[in-house]
C-alpha positions, 0 to 999 in steps of 0.5 A: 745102143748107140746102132740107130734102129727103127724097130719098136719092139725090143726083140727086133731093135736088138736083133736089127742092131746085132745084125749091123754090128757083127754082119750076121744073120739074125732071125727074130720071131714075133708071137704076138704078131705071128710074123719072122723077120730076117736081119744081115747088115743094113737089110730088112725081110719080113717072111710071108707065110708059106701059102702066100709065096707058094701062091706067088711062086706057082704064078711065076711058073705060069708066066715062065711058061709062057715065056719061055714058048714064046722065047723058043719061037723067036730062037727058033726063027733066029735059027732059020734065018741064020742059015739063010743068011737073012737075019738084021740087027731087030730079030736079035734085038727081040730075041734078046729082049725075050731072053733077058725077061725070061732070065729075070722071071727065072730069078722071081721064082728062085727067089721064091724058092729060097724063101720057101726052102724045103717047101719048094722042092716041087717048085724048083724042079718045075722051075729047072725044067722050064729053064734049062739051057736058058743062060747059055742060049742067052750067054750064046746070043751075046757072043754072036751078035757083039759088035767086035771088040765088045766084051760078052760077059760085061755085056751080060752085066750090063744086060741083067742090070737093065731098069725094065723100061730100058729092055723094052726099048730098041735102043738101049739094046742096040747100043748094049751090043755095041752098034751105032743109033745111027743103024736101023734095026730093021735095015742092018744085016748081022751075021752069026760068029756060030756059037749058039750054032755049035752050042747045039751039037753034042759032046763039043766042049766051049774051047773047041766051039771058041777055037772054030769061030776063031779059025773060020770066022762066021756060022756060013763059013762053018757051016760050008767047012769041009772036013779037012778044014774042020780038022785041021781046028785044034781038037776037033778031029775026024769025028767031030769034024763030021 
């Protein structure tokens, strides 16, 4: 009795202080109100009913749809310049804003998933077809535009933690990849390490995609490799040197 609790009624006082005495996960359910409501440690959910997340879930989808068309665009243009040595620091800057609002309605609609349970089956499938290899595009992105010495997957920390405001601004962004204010956007050319490049090709596991970014340093010099010097890459062999 001594566990402070803001809850009223007996069942959801005694339920939220067990939940803070023993870390466990403690459901209480209210006939009255017709409502459950979950306890773990100091965190408080009330559920929805079902109809209502599920409206909220396929709302999600709706917007992930759209999301990830417009991602596909940018990453595709991204693709093109890549390949014509033509790409400044703002078309990453864009590419990575959408990717990262792409990831976190991805994480909206997971969410709902988990609160619906084996209601959602339909919802989760819907939702891995529209995300598919969106964390590996966006994980790709990083490593080849990281000004050198960065570090991706605190990158990729930072990126996910980022207030909403922030991702919409230019700066925060450019500074999250390691360059300087002082560069303009539209101005600075960037080249590709090859990742997301090499990511494309089939049957290449990430060690040898990081061993030949390593040896050839840069999508142009790979991308005009002759095969012996592709094969003389660590893993890489005759076959997948072609």
């Amino acid at each position: 009795p001594t566990i402070p609790s803001d809850e009223t009624g007996t069942r959801h006082r005694t339920a939220e202080r067990v939940a803070k005495q023993t870390s466990a996960l403690v459901v209480s359910i209210s006939q009255q109100r017709e409502t459950v409501t979950v306890f773990l440690g100091d965190a408080r959910h009330q559920l929805d009913p079902i109809a209502t997340v599920l409206a909220k879930a396929n709302q999600g989808l709706a917007a992930l749809e759209t999301y990830v068309k417009r991602l596909e665009q940018v990453l595709t243009r991204l693709t093109a310049l890549e390949f014509q040595n033509a790409v400044v620091l703002d078309d990453v800057l864009v590419v990575l804003q959408r990717a990262e609002m792409t990831s976190r309605m991805v994480r909206e609609v997971e969410r709902d998933c988990v609160e619906l349970g084996s209601e959602g089956r339909l919802i989760r499938a819907q939702l891995e077809e529209l995300s598919g290899t969106l964390p590996r595009e966006e994980a790709a992105v990083v490593a080849d535009y990281l000004a050198a010495g960065g570090d991706p997957d605190a990158a990729l920390d930072r990126l996910a933690t980022l207030p909403y405001e922030s991702l919409l601004e230019a700066e925060t962004l450019q500074s999250l990849l390691g360059f300087p204010l002082s560069a303009t956007p539209i101005e600075t050319v960037v080249s590709p390490r090859g990742y997301r490049a090499l990511a494309q090709i089939p049957r290449i596991p990430p060690g040898v995609i990081r061993r030949v970014v390593a040896e050839l340093e840069g999508l142009d010099a790979i991308a005009r490799a002759s095969l012996r010097e592709l094969e003389a890459v660590e893993g890489v062999g005759a076959v997948r040197a072609r």
